[in-house]
Residue, then its C-alpha position, 0 to 999 in steps of 0.5 A: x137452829x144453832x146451838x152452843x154451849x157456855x164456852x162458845x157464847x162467851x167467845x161469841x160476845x167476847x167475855x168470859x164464862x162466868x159472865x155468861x153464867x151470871x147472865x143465866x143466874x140473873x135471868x137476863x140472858x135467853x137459855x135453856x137446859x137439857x139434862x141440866x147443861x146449858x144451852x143457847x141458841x145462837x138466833x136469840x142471842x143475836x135477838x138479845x144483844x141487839x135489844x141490848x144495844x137498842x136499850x144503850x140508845x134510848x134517851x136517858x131519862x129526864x127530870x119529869x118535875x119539870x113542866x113544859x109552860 
């Protein structure tokens, strides 16, 4: 299992640390502690980007008022 701390997973995605960080404040992104530092693994951050590109390609949906005749 890799491991990597703030810094990298922001260079990893391609954002800045305070992004990562607000990630982790909002529970949107898999992490977990040790001695109160911030850790990721690098298989589930890969697992979690994917699902969040598959979320980008579902349909948006439409209006549900609508019926079919």
């Amino acid at each position: 299992m890799e491991v990597m701390n703030v810094k990298q997973v922001a260079e990893y995605l391609n954002c800045s640390q305070s992004s990562i960080r607000n990630l982790v404040r909002d529970k949107k992104i898999p992490v977990f502690k040790i001695n109160s530092k911030l850790n990721f693994n690098k298989e589930a951050i890969d697992n979690w980007v994917h699902s969040q590109e598959l979320m980008s390609l579902q349909p948006k949906e439409t209006n549900t008022n609508i019926r079919a005749l």
